[in-house]
C-alpha positions as CSV (number, residue, x, y, z in Angstrom):
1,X,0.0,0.0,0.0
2,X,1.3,3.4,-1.1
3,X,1.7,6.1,1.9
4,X,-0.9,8.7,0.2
5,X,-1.7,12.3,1.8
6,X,-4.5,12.4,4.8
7,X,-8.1,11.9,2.7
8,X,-6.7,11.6,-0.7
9,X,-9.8,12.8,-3.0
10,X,-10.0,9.3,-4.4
11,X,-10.6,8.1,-1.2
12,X,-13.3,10.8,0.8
13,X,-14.8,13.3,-0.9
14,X,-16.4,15.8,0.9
15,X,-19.4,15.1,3.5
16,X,-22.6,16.7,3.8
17,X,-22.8,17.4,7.3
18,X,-26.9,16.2,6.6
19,X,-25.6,13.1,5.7
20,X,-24.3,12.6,8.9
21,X,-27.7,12.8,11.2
22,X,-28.8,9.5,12.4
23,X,-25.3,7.7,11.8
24,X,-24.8,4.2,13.9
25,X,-21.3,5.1,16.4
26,X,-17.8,5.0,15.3
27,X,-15.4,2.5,16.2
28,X,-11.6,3.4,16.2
29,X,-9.0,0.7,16.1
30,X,-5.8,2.9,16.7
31,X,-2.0,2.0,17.6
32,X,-1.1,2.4,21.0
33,X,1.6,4.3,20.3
34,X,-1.1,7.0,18.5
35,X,-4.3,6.2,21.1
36,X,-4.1,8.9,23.3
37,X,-4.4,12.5,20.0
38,X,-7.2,9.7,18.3
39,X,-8.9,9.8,21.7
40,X,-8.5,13.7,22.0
41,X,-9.8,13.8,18.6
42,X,-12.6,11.8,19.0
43,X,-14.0,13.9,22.0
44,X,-13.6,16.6,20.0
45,X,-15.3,15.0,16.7
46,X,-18.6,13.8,18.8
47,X,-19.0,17.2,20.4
48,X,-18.9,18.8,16.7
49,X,-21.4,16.1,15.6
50,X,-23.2,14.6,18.0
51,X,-21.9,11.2,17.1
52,X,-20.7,8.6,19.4
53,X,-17.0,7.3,18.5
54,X,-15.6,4.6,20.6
55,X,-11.6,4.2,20.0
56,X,-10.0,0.7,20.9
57,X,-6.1,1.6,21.6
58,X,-3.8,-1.8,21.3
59,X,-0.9,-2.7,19.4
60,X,-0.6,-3.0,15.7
61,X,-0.5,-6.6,15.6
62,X,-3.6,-7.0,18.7
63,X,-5.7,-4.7,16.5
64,X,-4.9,-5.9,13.1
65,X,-5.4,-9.5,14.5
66,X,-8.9,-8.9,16.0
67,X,-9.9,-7.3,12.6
68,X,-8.8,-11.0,11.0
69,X,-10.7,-13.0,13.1
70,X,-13.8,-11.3,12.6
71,X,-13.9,-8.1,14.9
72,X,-15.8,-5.2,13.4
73,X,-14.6,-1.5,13.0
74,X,-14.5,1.0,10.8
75,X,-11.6,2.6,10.9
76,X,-8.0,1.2,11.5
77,X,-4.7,3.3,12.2
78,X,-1.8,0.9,12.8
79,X,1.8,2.3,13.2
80,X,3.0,0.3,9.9
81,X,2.1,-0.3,5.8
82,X,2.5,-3.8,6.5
83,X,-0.6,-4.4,8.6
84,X,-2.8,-1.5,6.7
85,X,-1.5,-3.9,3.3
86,X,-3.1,-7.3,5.4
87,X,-6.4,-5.8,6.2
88,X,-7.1,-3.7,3.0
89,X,-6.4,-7.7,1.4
90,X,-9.0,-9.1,3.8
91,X,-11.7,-6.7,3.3
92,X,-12.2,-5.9,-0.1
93,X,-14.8,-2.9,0.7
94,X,-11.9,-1.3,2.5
95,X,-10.1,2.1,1.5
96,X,-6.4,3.6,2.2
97,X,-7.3,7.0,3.2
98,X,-3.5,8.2,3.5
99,X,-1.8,8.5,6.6
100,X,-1.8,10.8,9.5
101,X,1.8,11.1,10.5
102,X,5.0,9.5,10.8
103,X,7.5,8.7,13.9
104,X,11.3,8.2,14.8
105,X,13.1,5.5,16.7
106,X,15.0,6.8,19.7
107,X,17.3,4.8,22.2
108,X,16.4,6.0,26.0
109,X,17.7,5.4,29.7
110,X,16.8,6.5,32.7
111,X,17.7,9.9,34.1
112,X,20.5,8.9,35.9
113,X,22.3,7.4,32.7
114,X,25.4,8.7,31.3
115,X,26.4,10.7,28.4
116,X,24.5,10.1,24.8
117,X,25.9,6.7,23.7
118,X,27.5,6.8,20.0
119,X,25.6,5.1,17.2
120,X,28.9,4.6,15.1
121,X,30.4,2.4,17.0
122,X,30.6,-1.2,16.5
123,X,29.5,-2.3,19.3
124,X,26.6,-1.1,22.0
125,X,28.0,-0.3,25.0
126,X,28.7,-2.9,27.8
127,X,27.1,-1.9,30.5
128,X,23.6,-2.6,28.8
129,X,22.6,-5.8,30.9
130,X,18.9,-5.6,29.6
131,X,17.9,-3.5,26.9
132,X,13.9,-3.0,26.7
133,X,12.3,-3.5,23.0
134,X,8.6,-4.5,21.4
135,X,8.7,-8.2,20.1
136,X,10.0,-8.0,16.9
137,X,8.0,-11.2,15.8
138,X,5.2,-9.7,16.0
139,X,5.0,-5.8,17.2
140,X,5.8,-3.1,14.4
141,X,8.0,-1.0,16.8
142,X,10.1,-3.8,17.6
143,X,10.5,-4.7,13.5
144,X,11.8,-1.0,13.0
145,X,14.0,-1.8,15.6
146,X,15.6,-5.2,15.0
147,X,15.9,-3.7,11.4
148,X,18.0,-0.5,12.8
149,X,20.4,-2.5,15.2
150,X,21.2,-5.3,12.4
151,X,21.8,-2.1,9.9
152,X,24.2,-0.9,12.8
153,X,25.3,-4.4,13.7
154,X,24.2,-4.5,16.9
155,X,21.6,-6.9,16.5
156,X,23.9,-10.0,17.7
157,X,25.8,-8.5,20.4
158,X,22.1,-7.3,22.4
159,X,20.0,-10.8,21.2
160,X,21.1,-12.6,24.7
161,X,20.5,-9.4,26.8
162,X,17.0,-8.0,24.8
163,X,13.8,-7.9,26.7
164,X,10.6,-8.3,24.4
165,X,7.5,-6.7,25.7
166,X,3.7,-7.2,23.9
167,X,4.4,-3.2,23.0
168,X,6.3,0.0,22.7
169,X,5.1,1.3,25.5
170,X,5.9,-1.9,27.8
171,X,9.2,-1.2,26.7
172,X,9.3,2.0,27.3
173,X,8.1,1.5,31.1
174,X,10.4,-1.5,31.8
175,X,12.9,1.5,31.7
176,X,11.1,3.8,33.9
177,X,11.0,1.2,36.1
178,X,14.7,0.6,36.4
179,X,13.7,-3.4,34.8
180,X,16.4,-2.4,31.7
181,X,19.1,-0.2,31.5
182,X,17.9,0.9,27.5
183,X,15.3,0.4,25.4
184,X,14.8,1.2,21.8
185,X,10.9,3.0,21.5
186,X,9.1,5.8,19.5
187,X,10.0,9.1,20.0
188,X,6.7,10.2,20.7
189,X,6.3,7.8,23.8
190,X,9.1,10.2,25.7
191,X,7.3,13.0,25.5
192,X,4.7,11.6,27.6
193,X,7.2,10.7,30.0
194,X,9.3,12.5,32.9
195,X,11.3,9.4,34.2
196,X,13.5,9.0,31.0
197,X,16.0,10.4,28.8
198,X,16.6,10.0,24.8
199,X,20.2,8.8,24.6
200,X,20.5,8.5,20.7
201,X,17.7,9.3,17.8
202,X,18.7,6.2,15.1
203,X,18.6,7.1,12.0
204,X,15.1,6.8,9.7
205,X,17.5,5.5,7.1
206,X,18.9,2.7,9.4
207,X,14.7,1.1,8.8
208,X,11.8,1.1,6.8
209,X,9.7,5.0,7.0
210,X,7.4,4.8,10.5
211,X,3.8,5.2,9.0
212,X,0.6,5.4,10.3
213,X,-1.8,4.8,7.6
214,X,-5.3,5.1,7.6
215,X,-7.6,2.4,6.6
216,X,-11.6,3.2,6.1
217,X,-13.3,0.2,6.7
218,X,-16.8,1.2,6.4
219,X,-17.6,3.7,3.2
220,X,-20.1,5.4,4.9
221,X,-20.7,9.9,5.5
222,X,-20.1,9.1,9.2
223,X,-16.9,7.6,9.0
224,X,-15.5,10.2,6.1
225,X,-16.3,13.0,8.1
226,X,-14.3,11.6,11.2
227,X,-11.3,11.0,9.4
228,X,-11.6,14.4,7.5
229,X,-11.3,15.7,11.3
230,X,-8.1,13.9,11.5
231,X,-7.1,17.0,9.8
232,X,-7.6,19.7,12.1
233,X,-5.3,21.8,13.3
234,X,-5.9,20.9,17.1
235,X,-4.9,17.2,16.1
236,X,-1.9,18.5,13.9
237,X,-0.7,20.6,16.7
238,X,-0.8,17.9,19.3
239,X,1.2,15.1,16.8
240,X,4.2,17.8,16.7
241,X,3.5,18.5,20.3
242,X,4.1,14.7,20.8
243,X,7.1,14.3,18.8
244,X,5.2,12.9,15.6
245,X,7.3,14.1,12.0
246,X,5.4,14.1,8.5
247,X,2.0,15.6,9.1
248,X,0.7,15.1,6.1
249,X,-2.4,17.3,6.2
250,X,-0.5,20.3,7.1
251,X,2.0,19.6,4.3
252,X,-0.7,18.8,2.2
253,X,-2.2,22.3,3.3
254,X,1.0,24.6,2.6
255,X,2.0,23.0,-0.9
């Protein structure tokens, strides 16, 4: 699936706001990583309309998985193409209605760590007895990062000491918690937290481009006009507040 602008005109043309009176609720299937500006945005969206949106906040592959074995919703916002690409094959009324930002990988510690650690050298630093990271068999976070460390080869040195968790955001709180003295997580997560500190940003060339793509599951004037409020500039301004890159309705906006 190709990364396309937020609502691409293909996609959602624009709604009648008639055509929304006596919709059926919205459900949300969102990335856990991006659940808390959805949830924000969904408050905002039902006291605009008067429509009812419920937002289910998981991982990519919990979300993406429910949605194969039969769970309903109508729209889906996972944190990679590859899962969007799985679920736009399984329901064949589904459209790609772009995507709503994009992330970084950062390496964090806890405040009491030392100096920035240095990404060019061969091998990660000793002291890492445990270094905290989303399962990279099945989480997209931990993918991006298994793909970064072998590009850096790290990979082998860290396999013995890594610490999969069932998200990012596990990861990222084994390291609050003192449980690993690293872990490799979305930018985004630390600015929600206090109790760490970035050590490195990797390189977005090191991995495949962090996407959140936007999948419409149900064609209907509700569901358009929700995502078209993905848009708005009190979402945009809390994805750069959050650390999110590539907002592509902003872009889209100033071209």
């Amino acid at each position: 699936m190709l990364a396309l602008p937020l609502l691409v005109a293909s996609a959602c043309q624009p709604v009648n706001p008639s055509a929304i009176d006596d919709e059926p609720r919205i459900l949300v299937l969102v990335a856990s990583s991006l659940g808390e500006i959805v949830e924000q945005a969904a408050k905002r969206f039902e006291a605009r309309s008067g429509i009812e949106v419920l937002v289910h906040v998981a991982g990519s592959s919990t979300i993406g998985s429910q949605l194969l074995s039969g769970s309903i919703g109508d729209v889906f916002i996972p944190a990679d193409l590859a899962w969007a690409g799985l679920v736009l094959e399984a329901f064949p009324s589904a459209i790609p209605a772009g995507e709503i930002a994009r992330n970084r990988l950062v390496v964090v510690g806890d405040l009491d760590a030392g100096e920035s650690i240095d990404l060019t050298s061969k091998t990660p630093p000793t002291d890492w007895s445990k270094v905290a990271v989303a399962d990279p068999e099945h989480v997209p976070a931990g993918r991006y990062a298994r793909s970064a460390l072998e590009s850096m080869g790290w990979w082998g040195p860290l396999r013995s000491r890594l610490v999969p968790t069932g998200d990012v955001r596990a990861a990222l709180r084994l390291v609050e918690m003192g449980e690993a003295d690293a872990g490799v997580v979305y930018q985004s997560d630390v600015f929600a937290t206090t109790s760490v500190r970035i050590l490195a940003v990797l390189p977005s060339s090191l991995h495949e481009p962090i996407i959140y793509p936007i999948v419409m599951l149900e064609d209907r004037p509700a569901v358009r006009a929700f995502i078209e409020s993905l848009g708005s500039s009190e979402t945009r301004a809390a994805l750069v507040q959050r650390g999110f890159t590539n907002i592509m309705a902003a872009e889209r906006e100033g071209s």
